[in-house]
N, C-alpha and C positions, 0 to 999 in steps of 0.2 A: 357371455357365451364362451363356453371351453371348444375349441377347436382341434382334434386328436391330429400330429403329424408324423409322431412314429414311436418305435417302441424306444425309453431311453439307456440302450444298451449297444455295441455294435451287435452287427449280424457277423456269422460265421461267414456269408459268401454272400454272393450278390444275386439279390431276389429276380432273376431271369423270369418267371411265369408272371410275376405279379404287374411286371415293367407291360409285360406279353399282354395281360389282362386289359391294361389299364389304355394302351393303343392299339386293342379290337375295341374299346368301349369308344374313344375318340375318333377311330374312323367310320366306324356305323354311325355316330355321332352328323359327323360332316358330311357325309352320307345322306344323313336324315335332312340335315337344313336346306343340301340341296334339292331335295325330291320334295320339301315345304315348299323351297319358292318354286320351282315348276309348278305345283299344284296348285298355286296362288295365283300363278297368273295367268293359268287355264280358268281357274276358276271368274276371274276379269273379265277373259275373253267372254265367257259363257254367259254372267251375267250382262255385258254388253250387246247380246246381240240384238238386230232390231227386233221387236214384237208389236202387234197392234194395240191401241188403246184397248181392248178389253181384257187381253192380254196380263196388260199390264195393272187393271183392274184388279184381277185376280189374286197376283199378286202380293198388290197391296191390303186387298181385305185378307187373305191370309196372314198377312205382318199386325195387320189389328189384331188378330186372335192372338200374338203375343207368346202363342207355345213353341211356333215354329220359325219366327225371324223370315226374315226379307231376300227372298233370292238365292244366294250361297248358303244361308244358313238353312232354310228351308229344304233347299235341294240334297243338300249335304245328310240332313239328316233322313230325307226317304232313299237317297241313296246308300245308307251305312244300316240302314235298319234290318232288324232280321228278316222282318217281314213290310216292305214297303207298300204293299198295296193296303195293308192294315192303317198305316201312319194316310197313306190317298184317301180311305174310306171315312175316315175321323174330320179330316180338313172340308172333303165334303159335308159333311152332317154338320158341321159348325160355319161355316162361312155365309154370310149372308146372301140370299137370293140376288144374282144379276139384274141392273134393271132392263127391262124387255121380255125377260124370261119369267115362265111362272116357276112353281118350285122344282117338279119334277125336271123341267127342260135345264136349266140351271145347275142342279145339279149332276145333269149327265154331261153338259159343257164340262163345268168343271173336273169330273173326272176324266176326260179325254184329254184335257186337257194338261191335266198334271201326268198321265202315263206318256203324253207326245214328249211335254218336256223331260222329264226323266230319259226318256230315248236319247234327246239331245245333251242331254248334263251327261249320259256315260259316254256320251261321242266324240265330246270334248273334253271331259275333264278326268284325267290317268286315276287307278282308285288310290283309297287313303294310303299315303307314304308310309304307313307303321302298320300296313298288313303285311304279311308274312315277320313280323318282329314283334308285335305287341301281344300277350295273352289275353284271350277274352275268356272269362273264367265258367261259360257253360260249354267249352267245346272239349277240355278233361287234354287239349294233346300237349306231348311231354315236349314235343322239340319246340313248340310256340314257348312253353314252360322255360329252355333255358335259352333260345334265342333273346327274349325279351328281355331276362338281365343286364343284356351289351347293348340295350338301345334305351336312349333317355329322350325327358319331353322340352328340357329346354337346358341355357347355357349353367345357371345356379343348381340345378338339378346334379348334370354330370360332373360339375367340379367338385361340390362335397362331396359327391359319393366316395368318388375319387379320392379324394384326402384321407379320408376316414378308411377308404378302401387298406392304402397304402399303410395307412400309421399302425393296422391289423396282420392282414395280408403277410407283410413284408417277413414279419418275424416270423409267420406260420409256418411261411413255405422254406424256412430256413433250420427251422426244428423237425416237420414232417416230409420233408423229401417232395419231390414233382408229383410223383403217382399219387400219393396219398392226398396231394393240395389239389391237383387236376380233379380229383375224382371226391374231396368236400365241397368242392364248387357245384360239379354236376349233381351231387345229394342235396345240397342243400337248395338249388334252387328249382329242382324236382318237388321237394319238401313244401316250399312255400308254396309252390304252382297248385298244388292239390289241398293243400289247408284253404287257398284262397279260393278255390273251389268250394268245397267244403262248408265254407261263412257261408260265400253266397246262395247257395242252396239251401242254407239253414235260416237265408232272412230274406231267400227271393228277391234278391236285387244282384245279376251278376252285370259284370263291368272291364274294361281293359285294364290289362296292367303293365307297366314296364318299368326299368330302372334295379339296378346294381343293390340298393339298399337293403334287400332280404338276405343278398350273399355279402354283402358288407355286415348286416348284423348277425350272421352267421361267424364271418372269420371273428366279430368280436368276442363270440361265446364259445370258439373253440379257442381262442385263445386263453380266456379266462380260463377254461378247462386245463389246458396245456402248462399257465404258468399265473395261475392268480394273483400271484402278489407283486406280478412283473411290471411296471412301471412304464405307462405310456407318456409322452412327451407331450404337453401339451398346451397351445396358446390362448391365451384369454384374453379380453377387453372388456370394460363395465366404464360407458358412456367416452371418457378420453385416458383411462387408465390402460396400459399394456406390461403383457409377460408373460411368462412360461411357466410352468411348472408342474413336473411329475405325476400321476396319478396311477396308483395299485389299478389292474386291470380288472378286478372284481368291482372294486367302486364305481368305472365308468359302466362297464357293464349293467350295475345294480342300476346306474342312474338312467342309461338311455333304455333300456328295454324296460326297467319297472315303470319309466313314465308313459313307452308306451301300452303297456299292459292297461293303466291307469286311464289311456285316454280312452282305450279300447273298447271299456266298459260303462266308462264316466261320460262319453259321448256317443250318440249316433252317425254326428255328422263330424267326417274327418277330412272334408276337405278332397281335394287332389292324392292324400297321401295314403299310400297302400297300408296301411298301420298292422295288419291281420299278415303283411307278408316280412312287416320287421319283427313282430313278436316272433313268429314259428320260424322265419330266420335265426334269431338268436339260438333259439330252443332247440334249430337242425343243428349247428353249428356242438352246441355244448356235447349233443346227443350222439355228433359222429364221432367226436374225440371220445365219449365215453365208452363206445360198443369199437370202434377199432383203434384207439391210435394209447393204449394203455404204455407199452412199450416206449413211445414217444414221451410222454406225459414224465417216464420213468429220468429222460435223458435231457426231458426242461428242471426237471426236481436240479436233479444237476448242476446245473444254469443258476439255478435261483440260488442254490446254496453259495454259487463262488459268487453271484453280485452282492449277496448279504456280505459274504466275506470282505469284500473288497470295500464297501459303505461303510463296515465299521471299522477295518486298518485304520488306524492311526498315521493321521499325513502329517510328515516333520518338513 
């Protein structure tokens, strides 16, 4: 596995936004875990409280049906749902008749029953910690769009970004100035907000999204734009082998966004990973260096010409 840590060149100054970047993404971060465990352990409370055996009946013939989980899991999701009395009316029509009740009576318990407790799940339990942070890709709005790059799902999530952010990043915003880097940020994760839109509209499954990784594959394809044959630093491991070494920023480029182009289409099921927001990431990234930052691109040529210089001197 190659691990990108920075570009191998120095930088003219020292990447101020990128550092900026990287501790708004850490404290929304810390942020988040604390607002996890509050919500974890409301949620304890909530499943703890007493209820009566039939109650608890319920319940668990609900957890048989296997779509909706036991408790938290169940409650969680008719409380997150767009339409929870939809998710109420389904569990009714599936759950097996109470015994005492015929069917009709049964299933009006049970629906009174799941509206009383929903009353009590939103009483108790504060809503999901990653609203107002996370994008849900049928609601189109642009500040969910870039809040959501600064908040991640767990500790592996934000650290890569992070590296990779950095190993890109650093050199951009030392080629393009503050304005022009402040403002590939906000395009490109504009950019992906509405492509991932866009998907899920076109396969009718829309979904939340977060995480830095569409503006991380963004700075890699403006940088590739800015300085293709500029030389990212970078660590590798294969089972107990370790080291570094160098890679042309077009090659890594070609490698992490063509594979995910590759899976894009080679699978339907991607897991956890927004993959529709690393592709059009990459793609905002090349596309903003190409319509604005010509000028810049002019003054990496530059760059590239004295490190070529410099690689082939002859050291005595």
């Amino acid at each position: 596995m190659f691990l990108p840590v920075k570009a191998d060149f120095p930088l003219s100054r020292f990447p101020v936004l990128t550092v900026l970047v990287c501790l708004i993404c850490a404290g929304v971060f810390f942020k988040q875990l604390g607002d996890w465990n509050d919500f974890n352990a409301a949620i304890d409370r909530y499943c703890q409280l007493d209820r009566s055996r039939i109650e608890q009946m319920v319940f668990t013939r609900v957890a048989d049906l296997q779509e909706y989980g036991h408790c938290a899991e169940m409650m969680f999701t008719i409380a997150s749902a767009d339409d929870g009395n939809a998710i109420i009316e389904d569990i009714v029509t599936q759950i097996r008749p109470l015994a005492g009740f015929n069917r009709s009576d049964s299933r009006e318990y049970v629906r009174q029953m799941l509206h009383d407790e929903l009353r009590r799940y939103q009483s108790v339990v504060p809503p999901d910690p990653d609203d107002g942070l996370a994008y849900y890709t049928s609601s189109w709005n642009p500040w969910y769009m870039f809040t959501s790059a600064f908040a991640h799902g767990d500790w592996a999530h934000i650290i890569f970004n992070l590296f990779f952010f950095v190993a890109f990043a650093a050199a951009v915003e030392t080629l393009v100035g503050p304005v022009a880097f402040i403002a590939s940020i906000i395009t490109i994760a504009l950019f992906t907000g509405v492509f991932s839109s866009v998907s899920a509209y076109a396969t009718g499954n829309h979904y939340w999204t977060l995480g830095l990784s569409g503006v991380v594959m963004g700075m890699m394809g403006l940088f590739t734009y800015l300085l293709p044959h500029g030389k990212i630093r970078c660590y590798y491991w294969i089972i107990i082998i370790f080291g570094s070494v160098a890679i042309p920023a077009w090659a890594l480029t070609l490698w992490y966004v063509g594979g995910d182009i590759y899976r894009l289409f080679a699978s339907d099921d991607h897991g956890v990973v927004n993959v529709m927001a690393h592709v059009t990431g990459g793609i905002a990234g090349y596309l903003f260096g190409l319509i604005f930052l010509t000028k810049a691109r002019d003054k990496a040529r530059d760059l590239q010409l004295e490190l070529d210089y410099h690689s082939r001197k002859p050291k005595f």
